[in-house]
N, C-alpha and C positions, 0 to 999 in steps of 0.2 A: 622553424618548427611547424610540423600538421601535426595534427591530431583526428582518430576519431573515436568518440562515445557512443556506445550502443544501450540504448533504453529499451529495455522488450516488455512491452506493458501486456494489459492480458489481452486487448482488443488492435493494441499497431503495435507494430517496431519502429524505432527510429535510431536511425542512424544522424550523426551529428558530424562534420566538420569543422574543427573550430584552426586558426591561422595562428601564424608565431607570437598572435598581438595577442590571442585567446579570444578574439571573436569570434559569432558563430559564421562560418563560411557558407553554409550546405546544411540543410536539415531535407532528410529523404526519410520519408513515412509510407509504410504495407501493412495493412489492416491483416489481424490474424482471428480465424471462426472460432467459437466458445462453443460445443457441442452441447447439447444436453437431454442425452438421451434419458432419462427418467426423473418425473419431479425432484426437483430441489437438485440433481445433479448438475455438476460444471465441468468437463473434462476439454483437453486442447491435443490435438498431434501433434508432439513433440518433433518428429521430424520436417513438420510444414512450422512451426517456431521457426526451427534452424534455418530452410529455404528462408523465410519472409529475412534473417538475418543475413543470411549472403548477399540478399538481393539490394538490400539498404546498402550494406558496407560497401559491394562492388559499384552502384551508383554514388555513393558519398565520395568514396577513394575518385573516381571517373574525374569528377565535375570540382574535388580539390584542388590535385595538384597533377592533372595524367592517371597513368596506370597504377597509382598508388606509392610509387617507388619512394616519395616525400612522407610518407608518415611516419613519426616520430614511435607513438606505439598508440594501441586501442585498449580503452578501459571499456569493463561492461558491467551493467546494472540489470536488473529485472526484476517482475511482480515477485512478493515472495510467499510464503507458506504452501499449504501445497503437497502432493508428494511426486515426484519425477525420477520412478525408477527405472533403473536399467540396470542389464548384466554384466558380466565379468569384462565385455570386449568393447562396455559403455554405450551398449545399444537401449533403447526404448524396449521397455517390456509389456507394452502399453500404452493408453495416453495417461498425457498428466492429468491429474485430479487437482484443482485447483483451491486456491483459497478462500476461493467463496462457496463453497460446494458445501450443500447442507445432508447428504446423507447417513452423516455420522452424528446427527444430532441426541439421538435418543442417550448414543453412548456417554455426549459430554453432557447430557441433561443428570443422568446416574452418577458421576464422577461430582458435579454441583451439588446434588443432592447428597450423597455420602460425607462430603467434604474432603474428599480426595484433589478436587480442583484448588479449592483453599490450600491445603498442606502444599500443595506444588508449587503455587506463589510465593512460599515467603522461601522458595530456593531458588526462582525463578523470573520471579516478577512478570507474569504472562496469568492471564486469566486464561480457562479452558475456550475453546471453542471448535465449532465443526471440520471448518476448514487446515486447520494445523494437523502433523504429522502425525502425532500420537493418535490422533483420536480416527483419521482415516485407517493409519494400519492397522489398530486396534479391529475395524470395518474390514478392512482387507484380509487378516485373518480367522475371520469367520466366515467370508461370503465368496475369499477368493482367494484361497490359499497357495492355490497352483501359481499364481504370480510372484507370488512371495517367493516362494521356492524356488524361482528363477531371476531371482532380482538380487544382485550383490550387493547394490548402494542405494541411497535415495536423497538426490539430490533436489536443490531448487531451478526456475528458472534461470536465474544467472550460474548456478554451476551448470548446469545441462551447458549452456552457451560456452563458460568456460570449458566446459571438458571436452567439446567439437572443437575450439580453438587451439586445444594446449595439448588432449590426448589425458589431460590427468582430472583426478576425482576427486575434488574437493568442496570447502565450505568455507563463506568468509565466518567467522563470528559471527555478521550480525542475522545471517538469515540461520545459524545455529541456536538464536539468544533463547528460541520459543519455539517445541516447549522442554528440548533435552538438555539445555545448559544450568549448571549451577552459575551463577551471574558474579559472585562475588570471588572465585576461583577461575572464572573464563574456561572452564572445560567442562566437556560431557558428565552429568552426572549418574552414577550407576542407582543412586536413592529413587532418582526422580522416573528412570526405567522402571526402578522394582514396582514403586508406586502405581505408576500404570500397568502393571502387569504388562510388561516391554520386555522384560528381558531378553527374550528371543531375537528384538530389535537390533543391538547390541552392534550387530555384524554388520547390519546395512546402512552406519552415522559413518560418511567419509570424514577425510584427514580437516583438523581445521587446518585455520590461515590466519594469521595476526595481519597486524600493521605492516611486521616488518617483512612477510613472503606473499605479497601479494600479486607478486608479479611469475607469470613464464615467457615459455617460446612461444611462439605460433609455427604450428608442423606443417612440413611440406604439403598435404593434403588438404589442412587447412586452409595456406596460403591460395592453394589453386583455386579452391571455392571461393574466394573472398576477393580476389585480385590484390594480394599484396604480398610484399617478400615473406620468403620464410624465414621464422628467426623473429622477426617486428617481437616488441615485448607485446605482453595481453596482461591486462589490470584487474584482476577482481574487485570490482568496486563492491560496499555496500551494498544491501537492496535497494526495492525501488523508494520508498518512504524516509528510508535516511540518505540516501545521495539527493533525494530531491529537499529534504532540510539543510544539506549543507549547500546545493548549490541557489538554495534562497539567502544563504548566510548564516543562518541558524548555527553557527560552530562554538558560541560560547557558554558555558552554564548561565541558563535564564532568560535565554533567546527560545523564541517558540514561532512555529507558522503552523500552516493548516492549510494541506492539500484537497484542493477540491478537484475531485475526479471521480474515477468510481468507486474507489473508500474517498469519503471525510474521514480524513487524517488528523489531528489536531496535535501536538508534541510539541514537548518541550525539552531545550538539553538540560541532563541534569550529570553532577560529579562524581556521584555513586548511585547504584540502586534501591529504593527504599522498598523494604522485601515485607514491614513491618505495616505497613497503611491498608486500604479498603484494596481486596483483591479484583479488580480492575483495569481494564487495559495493559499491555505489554510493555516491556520493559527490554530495550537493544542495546547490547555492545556495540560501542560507534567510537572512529578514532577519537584519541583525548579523553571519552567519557562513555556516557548512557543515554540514549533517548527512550522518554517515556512517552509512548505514541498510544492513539487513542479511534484504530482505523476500523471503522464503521463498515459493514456488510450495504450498507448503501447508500451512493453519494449520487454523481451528478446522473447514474440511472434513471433514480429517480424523476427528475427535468423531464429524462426522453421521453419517461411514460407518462408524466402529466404532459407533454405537447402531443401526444398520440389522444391521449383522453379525452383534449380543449380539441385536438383541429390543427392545432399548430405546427408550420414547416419547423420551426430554429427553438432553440433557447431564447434567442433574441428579443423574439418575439411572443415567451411566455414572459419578460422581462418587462417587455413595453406593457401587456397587460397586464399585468400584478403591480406597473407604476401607477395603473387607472383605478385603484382599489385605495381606499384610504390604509393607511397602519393600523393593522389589528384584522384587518379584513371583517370589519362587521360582523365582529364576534365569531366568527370562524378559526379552527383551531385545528392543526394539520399532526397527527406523530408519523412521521418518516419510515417507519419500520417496515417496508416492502421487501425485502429477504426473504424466499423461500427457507434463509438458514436460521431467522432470526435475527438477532442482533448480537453485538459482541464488547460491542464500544460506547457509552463509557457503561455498559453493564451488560454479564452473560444470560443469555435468554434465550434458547431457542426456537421458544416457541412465541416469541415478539413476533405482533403482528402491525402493521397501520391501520391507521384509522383516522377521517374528518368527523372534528365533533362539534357539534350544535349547529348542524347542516338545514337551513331554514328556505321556503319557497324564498324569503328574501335574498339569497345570496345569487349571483350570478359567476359567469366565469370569471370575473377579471378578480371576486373573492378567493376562489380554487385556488388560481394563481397565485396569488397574493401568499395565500396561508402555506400552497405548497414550499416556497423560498422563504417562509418565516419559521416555518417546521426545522427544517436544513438550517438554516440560521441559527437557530434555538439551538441544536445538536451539537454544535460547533462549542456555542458560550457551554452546554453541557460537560463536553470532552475538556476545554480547558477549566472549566472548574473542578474537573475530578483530577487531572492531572495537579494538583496542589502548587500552582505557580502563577503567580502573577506580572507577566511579563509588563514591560514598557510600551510595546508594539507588539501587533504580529501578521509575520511575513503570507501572503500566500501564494500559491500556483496553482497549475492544475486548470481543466478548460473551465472551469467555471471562473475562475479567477476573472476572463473576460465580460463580465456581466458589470455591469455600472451598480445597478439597484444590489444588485445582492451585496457586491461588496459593502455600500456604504448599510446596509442591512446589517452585516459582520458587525461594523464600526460602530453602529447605534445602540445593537445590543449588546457589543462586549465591553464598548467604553471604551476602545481602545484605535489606536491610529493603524489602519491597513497599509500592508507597504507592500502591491505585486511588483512580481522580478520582471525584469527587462526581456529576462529571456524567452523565448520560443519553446525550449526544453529544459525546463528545470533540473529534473533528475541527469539527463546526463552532461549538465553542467557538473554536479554533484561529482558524478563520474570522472570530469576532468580534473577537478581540484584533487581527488584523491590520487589520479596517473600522476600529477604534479609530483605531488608529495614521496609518491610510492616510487616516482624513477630518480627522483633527487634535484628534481626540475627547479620546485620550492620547497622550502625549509619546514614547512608543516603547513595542516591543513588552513589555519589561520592565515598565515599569510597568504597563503594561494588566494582564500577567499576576498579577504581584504585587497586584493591585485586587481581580481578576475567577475566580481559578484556588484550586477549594477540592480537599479531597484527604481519604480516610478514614484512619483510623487504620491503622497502620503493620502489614505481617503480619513478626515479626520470625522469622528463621532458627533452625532448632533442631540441636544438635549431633547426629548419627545416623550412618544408613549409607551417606551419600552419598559417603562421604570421595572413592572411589577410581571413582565411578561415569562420571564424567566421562573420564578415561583408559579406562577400561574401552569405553565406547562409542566412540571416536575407532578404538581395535584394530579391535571387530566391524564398525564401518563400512570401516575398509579392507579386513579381510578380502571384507566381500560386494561390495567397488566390485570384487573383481575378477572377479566373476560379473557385471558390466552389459554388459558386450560381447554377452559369449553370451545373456543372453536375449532383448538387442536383437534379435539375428540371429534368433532364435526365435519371437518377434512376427512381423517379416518375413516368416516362410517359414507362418504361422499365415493 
């Protein structure tokens, strides 16, 4: 048996390899441009997606087994939220507007404020925010109507992928969960349209997919782009945040990780949806159950722009100096909220801004540093405190996962043992458990995982000065939420 997984994150594709044993054989990465043509926008060329995708799979397939004729079948995962419309014939009607794109903020700030966002939650489990569907087409139908009007569907990144590979139009669940699913009935809710004033929407939500049709063909035309038979099954896997929970392991109620990339992800799995608690982070249909996921408008961005800030080539090496800075950074205090969209996770804002506070001649870089991966840290124990679970561990991935200091950072402030994955590609490990599962490979995702899902040694928590660090930040963030008014209006008048 081959297999290949395709991850399409928002910045590379990766295409994955993995051998009849389920190791990884071949991992082939092509970086894809984030356009953004006006503040706070995030748009991508849907048809250079697909290229960067050919181009992974055709060199994956290459260097696995030959011209590809050994692979078993390909599952595919990608970024989710979003909107990626195309026409009647599945072409691009446009680029995609992505999930981190803040130009529809105004709308989900009206929607908060009404409590229109609230009511949609307890059907949904999905707090509002800018980047999700409702609230761009919402945007789209006011500033750009003529697209709308040419646009049949609106899919995600992994369906766009799926619908190149298979020729059809569809939605797994879990990139449907948020924000048009009723969550406790698994289907499109026509309430949760009216509510948003969507109904017009109505026409452009493609067919879903359960568990049990998640598989097609791959079409002659596809095959030639790809270099492999036609016919190979094609897996719609999960999005990107729950294939990469399960392929850290995360598949049982009370298992949680926290992908560090460019959302801080934090989730945990849970057996139903709680539709009744603080309206907060999302809530995903995921095989066997729900993930309550808590992904942040910004993660290891962040890093890049403090090593741009400091001087700094790597991560690495904001890592070594933020180990040069005592714990606490000498009273240095970092909020992470650098989104042109705001914030999403673990609370909607879109007018959350960053900020260093109690910034003194005495602090030098190696404090910046310091406080920048203490902020990020902080946000983490944040997300998993509002996700109402207390797990045992938690798993993570994600490049930041490769940092020494931050991990054991995770551990000190959450109290809890870090356990990163062995793997290379998390998420389309995720991706293969679920092909597993989906072609009859294995018996369910549980087992797959328990076969296939290895994990490194544990970074375990050390007792220090984090005790009180976590309250301390929760204060300084409220004190400066109540500067986000005013500088919004400041921008404005800029």
């Amino acid at each position: 048996m081959a297999v290949i997984c395709v991850d399409a994150g928002t910045t590379v594709i990766k295409a994955v390899g993995y051998t009849g044993s389920g190791a990884e054989a071949v991992v082939v990465r092509h970086e894809t441009g984030v356009s953004r043509p006006a503040p706070g926008w995030a748009e991508q060329d849907m048809d250079a997606v697909w290229d960067a995708v050919t181009r992974t799979v055709r060199e994956a397939a290459a260097q696995l087994d030959g011209p590809g004729g050994g692979v078993d079948f390909v599952a595919v995962t990608g970024q989710g939220d979003g909107v990626w419309l195309v026409d009647q014939a599945g072409e691009p009607t446009g680029p995609a507007i992505l999930w981190n794109d803040g130009r529809a903020a105004a709308t989900v700030d009206s929607w908060i404020r009404s409590g229109v966002a609230e009511r949609a939650f307890r059907l949904n489990g999905s707090s509002a925010a800018s980047g999700l569907p409702h609230a761009i087409l919402a945007w789209l139908a006011e500033h750009d109507p003529d697209r709308l009007a040419r646009s049949a569907a609106n899919l995600t990144c992994g369906g766009w992928i799926f619908s190149r590979m298979t020729g059809l139009l569809a939605a797994d669940e879990s990139d449907a969960s948020a924000p048009f699913m009723d969550l406790r009935a698994r289907a499109y809710s026509p309430e949760l349209l009216e509510l948003f004033g969507l109904e017009w929407a109505e026409r452009l939500l493609p067919e879903l997919r359960d568990d049990t049709r998640r598989v097609a063909e791959l079409t002659g035309r596809a095959a030639e782009q790809l270099g492999l038979p036609a016919g190979t099954p094609v897996v719609m896997a999960p999005y990107d945040i729950v294939s990469t929970a399960l392929g850290a392991g995360a598949v049982r109620a009370g298992q949680a990780c926290s992908i560090l990339g460019t959302t801080l992800s934090t989730e945990a799995v849970v057996e139903r949806p709680d539709l009744d608690g603080d309206p907060v982070g999302i809530t995903i249909a995921m095989p066997g159950g729900y993930l309550r996921a808590f992904p942040t408008f910004a993660g290891v961005e962040v890093i890049q722009w403090a090593c741009r800030l400091l001087g700094l080539r790597t991560p690495d090496e904001l890592g070594e100096l933020a180990a040069s800075s005592p714990p606490g950074a000498g009273g240095l205090a970092f909020l992470p909220y650098l989104s042109p969209a705001g914030e999403r996770a673990p609370f909607s804002d879109p007018l959350a801004r960053g900020a260093f506070q109690g910034l003194s001649f005495e602090h030098g870089r190696e404090h910046v540093a310091r406080a920048v991966l203490e902020g990020l840290t902080l946000v983490v124990q944040d997300c998993l405190a509002a996700s109402g679970h207390r797990p045992e561990e938690l798993r993570v991935s994600g490049g930041g996962s490769a940092s020494a200091i931050w991990l054991q950072l995770i551990a000190d402030v959450t109290g809890l043992p870090v356990l990163r994955s062995a793997d290379a590609e998390v998420g389309a490990r995720g991706a293969f458990l679920v092909g597993l599962a989906a072609t009859g490979a294995a018996t369910g995702i549980e087992q797959a995982a328990d076969t296939h899902v290895r994990l490194r040694a544990a970074v375990h928590p050390r007792t220090g000065p984090y005790g009180d660090a976590y309250r301390d930040f929760l204060a300084l963030r409220e004190a400066g939420a109540r500067s986000w008014p005013l500088l919004a209006e400041m921008r404005s008048r800029s």
